[in-house]
LUMVONU-280526 format. One record per residue (C-alpha): x, y, z; residue number from 1; residue in three letters. Coordinates in steps of 0.5 Angstrom, whole numbers, plus 500, padded with zeros to 3 digits. Layout:
<recs>
+-----+-----+-----+------+------+
:   u :   v :   w : resi : resn :
+-----+-----+-----+------+------+
:   X :   Y :   Z :  NUM :  ALA :
...
+-----+-----+-----+------+------+
</recs>
This chain:
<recs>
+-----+-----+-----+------+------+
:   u :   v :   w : resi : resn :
+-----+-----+-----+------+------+
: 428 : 045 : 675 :    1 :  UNK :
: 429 : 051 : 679 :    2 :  UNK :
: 432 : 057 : 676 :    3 :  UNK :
: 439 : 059 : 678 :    4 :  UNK :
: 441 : 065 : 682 :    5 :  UNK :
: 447 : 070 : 682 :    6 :  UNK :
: 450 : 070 : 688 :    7 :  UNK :
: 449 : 076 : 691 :    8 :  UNK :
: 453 : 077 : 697 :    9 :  UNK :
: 459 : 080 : 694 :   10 :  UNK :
: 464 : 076 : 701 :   11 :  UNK :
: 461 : 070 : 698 :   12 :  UNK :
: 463 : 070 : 691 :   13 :  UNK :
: 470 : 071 : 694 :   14 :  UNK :
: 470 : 066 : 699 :   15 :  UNK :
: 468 : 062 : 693 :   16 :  UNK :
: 474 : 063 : 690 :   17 :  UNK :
: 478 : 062 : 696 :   18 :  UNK :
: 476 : 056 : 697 :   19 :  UNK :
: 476 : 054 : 691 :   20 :  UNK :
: 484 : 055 : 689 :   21 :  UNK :
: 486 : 052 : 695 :   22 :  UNK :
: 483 : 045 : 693 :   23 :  UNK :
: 485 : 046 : 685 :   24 :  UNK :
: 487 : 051 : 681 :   25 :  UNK :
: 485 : 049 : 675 :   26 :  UNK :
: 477 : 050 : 678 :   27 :  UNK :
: 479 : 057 : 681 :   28 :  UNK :
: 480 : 059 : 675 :   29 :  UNK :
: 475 : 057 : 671 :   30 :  UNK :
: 470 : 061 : 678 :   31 :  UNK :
: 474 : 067 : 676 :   32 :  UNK :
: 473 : 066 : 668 :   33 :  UNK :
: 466 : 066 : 669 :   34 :  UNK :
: 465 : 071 : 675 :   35 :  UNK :
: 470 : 076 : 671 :   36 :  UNK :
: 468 : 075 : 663 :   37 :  UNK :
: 461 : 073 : 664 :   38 :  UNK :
: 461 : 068 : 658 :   39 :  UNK :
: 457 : 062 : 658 :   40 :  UNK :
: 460 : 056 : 661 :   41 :  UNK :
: 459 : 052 : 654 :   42 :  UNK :
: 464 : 057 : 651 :   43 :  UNK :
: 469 : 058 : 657 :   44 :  UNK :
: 470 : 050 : 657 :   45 :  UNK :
: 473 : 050 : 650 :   46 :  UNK :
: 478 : 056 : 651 :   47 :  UNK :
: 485 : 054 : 649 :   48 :  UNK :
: 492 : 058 : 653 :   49 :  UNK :
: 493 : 061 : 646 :   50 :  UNK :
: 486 : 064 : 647 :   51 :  UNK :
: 488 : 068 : 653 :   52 :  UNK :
: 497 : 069 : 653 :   53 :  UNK :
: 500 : 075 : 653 :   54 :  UNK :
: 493 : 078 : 650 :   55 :  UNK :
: 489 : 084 : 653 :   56 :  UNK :
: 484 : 081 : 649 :   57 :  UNK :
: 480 : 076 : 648 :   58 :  UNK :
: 476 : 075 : 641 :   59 :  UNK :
: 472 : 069 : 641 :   60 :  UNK :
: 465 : 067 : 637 :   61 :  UNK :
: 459 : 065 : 641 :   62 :  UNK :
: 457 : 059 : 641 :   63 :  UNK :
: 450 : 059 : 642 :   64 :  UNK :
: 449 : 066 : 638 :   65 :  UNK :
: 455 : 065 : 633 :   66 :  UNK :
: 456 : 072 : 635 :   67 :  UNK :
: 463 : 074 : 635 :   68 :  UNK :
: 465 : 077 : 642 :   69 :  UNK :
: 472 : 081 : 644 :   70 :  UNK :
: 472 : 083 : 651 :   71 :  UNK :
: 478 : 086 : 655 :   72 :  UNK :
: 482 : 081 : 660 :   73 :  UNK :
: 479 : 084 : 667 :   74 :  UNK :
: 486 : 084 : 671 :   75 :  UNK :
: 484 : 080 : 678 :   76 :  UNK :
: 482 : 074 : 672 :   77 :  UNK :
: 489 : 077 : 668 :   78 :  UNK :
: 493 : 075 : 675 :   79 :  UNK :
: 491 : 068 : 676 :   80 :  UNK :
: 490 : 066 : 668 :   81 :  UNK :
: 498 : 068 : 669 :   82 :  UNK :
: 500 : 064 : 674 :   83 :  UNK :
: 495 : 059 : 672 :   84 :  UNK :
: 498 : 058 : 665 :   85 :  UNK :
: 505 : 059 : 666 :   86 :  UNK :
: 508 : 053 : 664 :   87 :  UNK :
: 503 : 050 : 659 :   88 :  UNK :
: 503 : 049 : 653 :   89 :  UNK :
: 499 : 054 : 647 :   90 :  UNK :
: 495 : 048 : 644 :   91 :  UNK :
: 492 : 046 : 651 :   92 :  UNK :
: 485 : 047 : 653 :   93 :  UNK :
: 484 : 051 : 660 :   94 :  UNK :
: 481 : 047 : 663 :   95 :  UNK :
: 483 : 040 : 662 :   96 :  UNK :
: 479 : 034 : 664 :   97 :  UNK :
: 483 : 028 : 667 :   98 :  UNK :
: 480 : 023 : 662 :   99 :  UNK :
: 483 : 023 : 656 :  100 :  UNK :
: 489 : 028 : 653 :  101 :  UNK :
: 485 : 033 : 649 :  102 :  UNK :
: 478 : 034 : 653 :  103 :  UNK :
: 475 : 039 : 657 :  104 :  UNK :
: 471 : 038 : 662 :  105 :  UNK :
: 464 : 037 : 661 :  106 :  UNK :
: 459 : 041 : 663 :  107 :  UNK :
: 456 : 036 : 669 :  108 :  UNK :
: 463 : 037 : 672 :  109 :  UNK :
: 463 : 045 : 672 :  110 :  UNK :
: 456 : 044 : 675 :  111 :  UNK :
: 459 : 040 : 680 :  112 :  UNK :
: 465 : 044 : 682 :  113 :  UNK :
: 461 : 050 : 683 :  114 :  UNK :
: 455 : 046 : 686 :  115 :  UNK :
: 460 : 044 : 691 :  116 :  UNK :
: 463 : 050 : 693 :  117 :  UNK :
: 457 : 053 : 693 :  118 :  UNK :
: 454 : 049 : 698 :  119 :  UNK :
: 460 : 050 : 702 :  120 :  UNK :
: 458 : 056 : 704 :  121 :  UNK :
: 450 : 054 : 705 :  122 :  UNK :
: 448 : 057 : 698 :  123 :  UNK :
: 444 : 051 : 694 :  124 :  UNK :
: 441 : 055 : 689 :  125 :  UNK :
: 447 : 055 : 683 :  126 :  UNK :
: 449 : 052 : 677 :  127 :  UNK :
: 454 : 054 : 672 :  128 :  UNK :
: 449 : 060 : 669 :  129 :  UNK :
: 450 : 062 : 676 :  130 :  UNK :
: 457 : 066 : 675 :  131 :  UNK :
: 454 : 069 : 668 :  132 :  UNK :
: 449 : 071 : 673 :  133 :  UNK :
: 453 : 073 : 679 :  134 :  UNK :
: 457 : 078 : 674 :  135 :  UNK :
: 450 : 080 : 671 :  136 :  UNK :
: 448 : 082 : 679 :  137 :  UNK :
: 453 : 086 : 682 :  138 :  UNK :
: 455 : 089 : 676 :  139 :  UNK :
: 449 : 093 : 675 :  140 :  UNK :
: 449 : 094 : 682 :  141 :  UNK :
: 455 : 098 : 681 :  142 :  UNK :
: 453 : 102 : 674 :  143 :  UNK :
: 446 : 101 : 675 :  144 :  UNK :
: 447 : 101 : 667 :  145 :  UNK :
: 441 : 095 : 664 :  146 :  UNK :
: 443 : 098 : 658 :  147 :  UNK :
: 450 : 096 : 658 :  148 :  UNK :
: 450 : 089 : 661 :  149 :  UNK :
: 444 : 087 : 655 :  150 :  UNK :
: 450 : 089 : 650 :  151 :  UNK :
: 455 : 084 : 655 :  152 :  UNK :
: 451 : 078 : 654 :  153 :  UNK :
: 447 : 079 : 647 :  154 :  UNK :
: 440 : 080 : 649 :  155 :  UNK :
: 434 : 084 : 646 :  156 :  UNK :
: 431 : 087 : 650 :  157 :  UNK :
: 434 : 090 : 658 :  158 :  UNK :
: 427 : 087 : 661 :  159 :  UNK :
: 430 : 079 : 659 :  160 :  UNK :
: 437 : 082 : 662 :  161 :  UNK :
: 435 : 085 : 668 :  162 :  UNK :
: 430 : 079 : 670 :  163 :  UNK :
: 436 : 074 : 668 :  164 :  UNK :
: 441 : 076 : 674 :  165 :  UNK :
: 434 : 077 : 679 :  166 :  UNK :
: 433 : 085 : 680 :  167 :  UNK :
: 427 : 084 : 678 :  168 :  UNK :
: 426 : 080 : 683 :  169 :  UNK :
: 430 : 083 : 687 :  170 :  UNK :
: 426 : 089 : 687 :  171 :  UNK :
: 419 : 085 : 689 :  172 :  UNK :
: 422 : 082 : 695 :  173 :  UNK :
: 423 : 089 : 697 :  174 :  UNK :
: 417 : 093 : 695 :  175 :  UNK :
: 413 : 086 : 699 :  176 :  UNK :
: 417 : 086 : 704 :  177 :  UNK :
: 416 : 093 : 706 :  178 :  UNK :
: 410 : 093 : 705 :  179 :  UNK :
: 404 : 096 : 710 :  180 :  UNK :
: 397 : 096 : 710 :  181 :  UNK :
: 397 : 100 : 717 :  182 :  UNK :
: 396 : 108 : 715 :  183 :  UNK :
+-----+-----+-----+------+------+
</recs>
């Protein structure tokens, strides 16, 4: 199994996006969750519309750290959790699967719907961490802040961060790529 990568490309996340809410809103908005929140997508799937309405905030328990998680609503997320929300029902899951009355989609259909969009755009190596990943990548390119973003996603240590959204190898390509033995 190849390990999944951010992508990268800042005009890519968002074509993603685009493509995404003109072939099916619901799938747009769990793109945006998970590029915007950086949760894990198991935790993304069983988020409720009274988890998000008319909340600043959202206080969840993670599921794979049992770690409690309050995080600010991003206002690009806000906007299309809005819309996307606006005639539903407190108790419905977001993202709602169309097998059975109360059942998220599973985690295969995420990967799936992401899978696809990316390929869309010639980008092949992804999975649902890809989003987690994604909003890793660029916004340490704008802080430049390891530390903060190891708080964001729970880990231990700022090299287990910084390997997870690809700096690191980031920096390798550069340095080899660059490299020169003519003096």
């Amino acid at each position: 199994m190849n390990a999944v990568e951010p992508i990268r490309d800042r005009e890519k996340v968002q074509d993603i996006a685009d493509y995404l809410k003109s072939k099916n809103e619901r799938d747009y908005v769990l793109w945006m969750f998970g590029i915007y929140t950086a949760l894990r997508v198991s935790d993304i799937l069983k988020m409720r519309v009274r988890d998000v309405k008319n909340k600043d905030y959202i206080i969840m328990r993670e599921q794979k750290t049992n770690n409690e998680r309050k995080f600010v609503i991003n206002k690009k997320l806000r906007k299309a959790i809005d819309h996307y929300i606006k005639d539903k029902p407190d108790y419905e899951l977001l993202f709602k699967s169309r097998q059975g009355q109360e059942k998220a989609i599973s985690r295969q259909q995420a990967y799936n719907i992401i899978k696809e969009a990316a390929a869309h755009f010639g980008i092949y190596n992804v999975g649902t961490h890809t989003m987690r990943k994604t909003f890793g990548y660029h916004m340490y390119m704008k802080t430049k802040d390891g530390m903060l973003l190891m708080k964001i996603f729970g880990h231990s240590d700022v090299h287990i961060t910084l390997g997870n959204i690809g700096v690191g190898q980031d920096t390798i390509n550069k340095a080899m790529a660059s490299f020169n033995l003519a003096y």
